[in-house]
N, C-alpha and C positions, 0 to 999 in steps of 0.2 A: 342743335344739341348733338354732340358726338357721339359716337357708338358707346363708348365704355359707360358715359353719365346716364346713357337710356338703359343699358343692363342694369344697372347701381339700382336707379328709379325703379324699373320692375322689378327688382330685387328686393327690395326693401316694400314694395308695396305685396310681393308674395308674401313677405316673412309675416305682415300686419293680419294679412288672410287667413295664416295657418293660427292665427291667433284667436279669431272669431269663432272658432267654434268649440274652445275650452272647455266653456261650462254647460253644464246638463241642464235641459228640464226648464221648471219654474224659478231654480235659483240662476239662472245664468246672469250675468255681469257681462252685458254685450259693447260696453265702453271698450276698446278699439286703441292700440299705442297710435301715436301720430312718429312711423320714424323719419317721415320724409326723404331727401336723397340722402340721408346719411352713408358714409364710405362703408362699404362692406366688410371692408376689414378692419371696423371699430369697431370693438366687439364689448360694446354696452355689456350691463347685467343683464335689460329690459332684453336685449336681442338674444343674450345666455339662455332665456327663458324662455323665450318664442321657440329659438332653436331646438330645442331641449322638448317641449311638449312638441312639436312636429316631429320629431326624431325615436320616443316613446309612443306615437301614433303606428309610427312605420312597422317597429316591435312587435306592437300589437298584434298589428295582421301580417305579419313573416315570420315569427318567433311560436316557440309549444309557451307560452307563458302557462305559468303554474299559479292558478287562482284558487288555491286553498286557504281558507281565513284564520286557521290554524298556525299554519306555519307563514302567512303573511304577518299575521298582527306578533308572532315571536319573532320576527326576524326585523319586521319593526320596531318594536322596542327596542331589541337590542342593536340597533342601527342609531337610536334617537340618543340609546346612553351612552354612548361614546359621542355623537352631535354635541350634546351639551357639554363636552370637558376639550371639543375642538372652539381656536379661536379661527377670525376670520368669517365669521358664515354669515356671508350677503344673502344666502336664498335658502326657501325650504326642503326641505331633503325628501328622497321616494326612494324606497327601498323595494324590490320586486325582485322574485323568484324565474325565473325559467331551465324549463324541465328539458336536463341536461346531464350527462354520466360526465363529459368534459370538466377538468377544473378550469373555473375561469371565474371570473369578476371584473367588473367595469364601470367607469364612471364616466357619465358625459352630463353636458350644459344643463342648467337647472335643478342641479341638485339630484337627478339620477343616478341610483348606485343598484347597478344589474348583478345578481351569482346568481351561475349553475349551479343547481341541485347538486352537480358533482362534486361541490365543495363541502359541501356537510358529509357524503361518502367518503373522502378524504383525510377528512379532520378528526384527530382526536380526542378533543376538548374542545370550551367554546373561546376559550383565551385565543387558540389558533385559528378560529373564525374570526374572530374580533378584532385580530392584526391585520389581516385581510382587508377588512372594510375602513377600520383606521386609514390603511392605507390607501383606499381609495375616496373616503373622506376627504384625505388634503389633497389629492388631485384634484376634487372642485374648492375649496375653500383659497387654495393658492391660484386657481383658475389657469391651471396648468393647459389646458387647452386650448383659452382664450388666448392665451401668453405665447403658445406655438403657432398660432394663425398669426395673431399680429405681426411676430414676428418677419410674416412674408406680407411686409406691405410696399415692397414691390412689384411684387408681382399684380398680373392683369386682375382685374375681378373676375373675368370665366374661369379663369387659375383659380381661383382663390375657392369660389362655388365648387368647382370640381373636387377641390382637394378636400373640403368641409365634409362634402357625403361620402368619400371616402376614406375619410379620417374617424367619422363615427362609425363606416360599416365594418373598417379593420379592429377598433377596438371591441366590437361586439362578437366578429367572425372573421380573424386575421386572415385567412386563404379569400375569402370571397374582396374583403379591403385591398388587399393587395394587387388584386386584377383590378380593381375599380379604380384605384390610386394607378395604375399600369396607363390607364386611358389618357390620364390627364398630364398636364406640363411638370406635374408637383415631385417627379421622381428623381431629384438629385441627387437628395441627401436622406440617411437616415434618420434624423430629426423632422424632417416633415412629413413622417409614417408613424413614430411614434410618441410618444412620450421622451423629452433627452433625458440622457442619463443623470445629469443634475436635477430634472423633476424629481428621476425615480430616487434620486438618495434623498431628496427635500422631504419626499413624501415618505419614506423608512424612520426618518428619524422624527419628524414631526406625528408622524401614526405612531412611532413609538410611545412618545411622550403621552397621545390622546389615550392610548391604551392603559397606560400606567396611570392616570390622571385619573380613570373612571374603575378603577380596581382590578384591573387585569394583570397575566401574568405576562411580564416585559421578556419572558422565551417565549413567547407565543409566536412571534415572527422568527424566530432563528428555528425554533423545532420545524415549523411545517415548510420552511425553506429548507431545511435539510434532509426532512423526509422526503421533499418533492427533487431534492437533485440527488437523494439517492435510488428512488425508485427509476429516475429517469435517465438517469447519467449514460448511459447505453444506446438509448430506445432512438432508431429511428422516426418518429413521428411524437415529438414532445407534447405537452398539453396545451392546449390554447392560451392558457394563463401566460409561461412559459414564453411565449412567442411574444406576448406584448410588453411581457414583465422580463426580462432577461438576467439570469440565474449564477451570474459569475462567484466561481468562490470567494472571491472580495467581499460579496456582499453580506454571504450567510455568516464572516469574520466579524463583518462592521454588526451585524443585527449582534451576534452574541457579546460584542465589546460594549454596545449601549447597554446592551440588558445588562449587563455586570456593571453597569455607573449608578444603577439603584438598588436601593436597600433590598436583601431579599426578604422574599414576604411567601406565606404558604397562601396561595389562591385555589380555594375548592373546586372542583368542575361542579357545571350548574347544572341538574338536572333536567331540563327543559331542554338545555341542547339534547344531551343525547335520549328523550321524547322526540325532538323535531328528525333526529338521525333514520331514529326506527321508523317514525312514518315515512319517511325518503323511501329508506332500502325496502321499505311494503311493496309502497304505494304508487315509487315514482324513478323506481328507477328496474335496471333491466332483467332485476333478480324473477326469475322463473314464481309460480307460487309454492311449488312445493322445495324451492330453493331456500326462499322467506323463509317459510316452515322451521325448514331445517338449521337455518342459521341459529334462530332465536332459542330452538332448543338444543343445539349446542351448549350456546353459551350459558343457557342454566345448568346442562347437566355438567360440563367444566367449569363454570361458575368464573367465566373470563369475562363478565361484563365489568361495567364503571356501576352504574347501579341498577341491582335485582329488576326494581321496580320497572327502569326501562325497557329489560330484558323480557320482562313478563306482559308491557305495554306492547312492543314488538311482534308479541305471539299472539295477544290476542287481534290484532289486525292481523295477522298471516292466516288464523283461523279464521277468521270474516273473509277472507279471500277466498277461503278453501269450501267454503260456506259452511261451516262447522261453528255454527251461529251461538249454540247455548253454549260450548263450550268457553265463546268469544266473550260472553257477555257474563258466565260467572270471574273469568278475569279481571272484567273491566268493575262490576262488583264490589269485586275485593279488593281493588286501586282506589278505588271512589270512597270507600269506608276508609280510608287512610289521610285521601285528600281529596274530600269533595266537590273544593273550589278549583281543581286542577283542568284548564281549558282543556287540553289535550284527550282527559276520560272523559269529558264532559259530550265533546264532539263525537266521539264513538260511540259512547253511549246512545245520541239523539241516532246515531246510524241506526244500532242495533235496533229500537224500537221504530222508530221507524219500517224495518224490515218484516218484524212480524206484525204491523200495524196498529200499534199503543199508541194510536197518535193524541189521544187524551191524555194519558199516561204520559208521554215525552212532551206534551205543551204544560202537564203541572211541571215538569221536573226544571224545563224551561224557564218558567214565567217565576218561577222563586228565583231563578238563578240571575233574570234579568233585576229584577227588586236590588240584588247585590251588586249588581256590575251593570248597569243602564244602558253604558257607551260602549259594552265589549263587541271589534265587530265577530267574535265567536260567534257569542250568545246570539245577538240577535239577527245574524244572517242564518243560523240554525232556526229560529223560533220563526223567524219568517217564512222558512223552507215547511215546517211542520205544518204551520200555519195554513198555506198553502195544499198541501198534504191532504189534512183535514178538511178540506173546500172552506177553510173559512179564509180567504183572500183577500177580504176587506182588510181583516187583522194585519194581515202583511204589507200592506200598502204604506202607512204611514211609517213601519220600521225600516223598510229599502230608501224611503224617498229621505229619511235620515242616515242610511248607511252613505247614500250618497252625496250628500250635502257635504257629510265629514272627510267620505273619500271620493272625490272626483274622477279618479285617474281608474278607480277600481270597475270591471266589469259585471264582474260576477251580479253584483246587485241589478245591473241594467237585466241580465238574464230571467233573476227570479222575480224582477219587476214586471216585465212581459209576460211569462205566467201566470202572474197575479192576476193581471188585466184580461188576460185570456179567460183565467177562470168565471171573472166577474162578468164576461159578457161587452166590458167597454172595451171593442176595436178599433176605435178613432187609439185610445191611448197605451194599445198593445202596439199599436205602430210607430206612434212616439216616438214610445222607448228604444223600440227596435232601430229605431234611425239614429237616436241620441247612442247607442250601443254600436253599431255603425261605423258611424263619425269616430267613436273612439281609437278607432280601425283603420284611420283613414281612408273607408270605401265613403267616400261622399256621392256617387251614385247611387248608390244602394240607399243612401239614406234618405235620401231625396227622394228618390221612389217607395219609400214607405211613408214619409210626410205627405207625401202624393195624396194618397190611400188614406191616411189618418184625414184631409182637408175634406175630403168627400164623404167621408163619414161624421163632421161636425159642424154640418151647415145650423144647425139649430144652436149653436153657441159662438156666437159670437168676438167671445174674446180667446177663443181656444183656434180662434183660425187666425188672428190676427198673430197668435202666437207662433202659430205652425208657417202663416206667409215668413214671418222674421226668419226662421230657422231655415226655411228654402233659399231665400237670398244669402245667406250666409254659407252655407252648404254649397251653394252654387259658387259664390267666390272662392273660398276655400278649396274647392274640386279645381278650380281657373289656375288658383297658386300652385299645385301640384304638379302641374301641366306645365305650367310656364316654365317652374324647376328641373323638370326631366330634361 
């Protein structure tokens, strides 16, 4: 067997690895792709996806990810309504946050679609978010990624690997990709660093169209490409976006020329974005607290906001910050009597009481709320938290082990799961989790060493150790593939 078909082979049997340990818990689905020696530079969907969940591991544990259930399940939605008016979509889509002032967004294998927090600091509207993600919608749908690898099927397969890790690591963090991409033979051209220039117009006009399609306003890309090359036009050190996205005034011409090929239409801004805005500049990004403060009462007493309501949603979290609690919570009050099915008061709300310790009080307010919305994960990653709170942990057990089911990829649940289990006393399955939480991390040592600890606390069940041996073998190969990749 020649050198290159034995990389190929352990190449392809690491990708199968990093595949095994996807699924959490009791639901896992431990069937296994068979890819065999297939060429590494055939880049399957099956392998789009393997790539794609090993590469969202890596995030995990190198990245600030922002696990707020608030501003995930809106930035989901609004990721899924523009999915359904894209054609083309072989795979499912994951929309996730990280906490970030930089403007950037990116899409890589498997339907991953990553922005910085500093994209909603940025944006105006949600139309101009919405162009964004369009846009990097059909970067996977056209498999624009897929299509610049294969393209180098010339080259060696250690070429080919080399330039794959560093092809995701520059589109998630251009300066550190680029020393990575530096390492390797892949440095010829600028087309096997980024995206070509034919992607990026394939993907302007086709995000165009998906924006339009799903009701948004088709200046959505020209305005915040023109706001972002005027603020920048000068600047020494551009935005991250910027570097992988490249900003010639060609393009901000071309984006306003499409927008002018459709009917105009008056598109409202949606409230919700600028709710998820004000939690950012709170919560999540690098404003001072008594900066917040002062922003949000600004713009009531100028009365420069898009809407009151979110101005006044704003201040009552800058007051939670300040701990200026009653004031915070006659706010949120007064929002809540307006729109009481509104997720955003709803989560602050469970804060506030929670803080003065109504946790009776915050599980009725909860448990109606869940009656109307079942599968919110707000609601009941709150009611679980409360739950919890309250020492009643049983309660929350079966709502994570469903938050999880629905979302896989999600942490946060594996966290309040652990406490759950903690509270209850069973430490065979506080370790579990903790390994299954882990694994999502890609630290497979670690997890392995709490499966350890969880086996030796469940001698007296028998099917709970037969479950934890599987998970060790897998965890151990999976740790093997990781190794073998470096």
């Amino acid at each position: 067997m020649s050198k290159i078909t034995s990389t190929k082979s352990l190449l392809a049997g690491a990708i199968s690895l990093f595949f095994c340990a996807t699924a959490p818990m009791a639901f896992a689905n431990n069937d296994l792709p068979d890819l065999g020696t297939a060429a590494v530079n055939t880049f399957s969907l099956e392998k789009e996806t393997i790539y794609g969940d090993a590469y969202m591991r890596v995030i995990r544990s190198s990245a600030p990810m922002l696990n707020d259930p608030v501003l995930s399940q809106y930035l989901t939605e609004l990721g899924n309504k523009l999915v359904a008016h894209a054609t083309g979509v072989k795979t499912p889509f994951y929309f996730f946050l990280l906490r970030n002032d930089e403007i950037n967004a990116f899409a890589f294998f498997g339907g991953h679609v990553g922005v910085h927090s500093g994209l909603f600091l940025n944006a105006d509207n949600e139309s101009q978010i919405a162009s964004v993600l369009g846009h990097e919608i059909t970067h996977v749908t056209q498999r624009h990624l897929a299509r610049s690898l294969e393209a180098q099927d010339k080259s060696s397969t250690a070429t080919i690997v080399g330039m794959l890790g560093a092809i995701l690591l520059t589109i998630a963090s251009p300066q550190a990709g680029m020393a990575a991409l530096a390492t390797t033979q892949a440095l010829s051209t600028q087309a096997k660093i980024n995206f070509t220039r034919a992607h990026e117009k394939e993907a302007d006009r086709i995000g165009m169209q998906i924006l339009v399609d799903a009701g948004f306003d088709p200046n959505g890309a020209a305005d915040f490409f023109a706001k972002l090359a005027t603020r920048y036009r000068f600047t020494s050190k551009p935005p991250q976006m910027l570097l992988t996205h490249p900003l010639p005034e060609s393009r901000i011409t071309e984006a306003r020329y499409r927008a002018a090929q459709y009917p105009h239409k008056y598109v409202p801004d949606n409230i919700d974005f600028q709710l998820a805005k004000a939690r950012i500049q709170v919560r999540f990004s690098s404003y001072s607290e008594e900066a917040a403060l002062a922003l949000f009462d600004k713009q009531l007493r100028k009365r420069t906001y898009t809407f009151k309501n979110a101005a006044l949603y704003g201040k009552a979290l800058a007051l939670f910050r300040v701990k200026r609690f009653d004031e915070s919570e006659e706010i949120i009050d007064n929002l809540l009597k307006e729109d009481r099915n509104n997720l955003f008061y709803i989560d602050t709300k469970t804060d506030l009481l929670v803080q003065r310790e109504a946790t009776d009080e915050a599980i009725k307010f909860l448990e109606e709320q869940h009656e109307l919305k079942p599968f919110s994960q707000v609601i009941n990653t709150n009611l679980a938290h409360v739950y919890i709170e309250a020492d009643k942990a049983t309660k929350a057990i079966p709502l994570l082990e469903e938050l999880i089911f629905l979302d896989k990829q999600n942490q946060l649940p594996f966290f309040l799961l652990s406490d759950a289990y903690k509270k209850t006393g069973d430490k065979a399955m506080e370790h579990f989790v903790n390994a299954e939480s882990m694994a999502l991390g890609a630290d497979y040592k670690g997890a392995i060493d709490q499966l350890n600890f969880a086996y030796r606390l469940s001698q007296e069940k028998p099917l709970q150790l037969a479950r934890i041996e599987a998970r060790i073998r897998q965890f151990k190969q999976a740790k093997s593939a990781i190794e073998a990749l470096q």
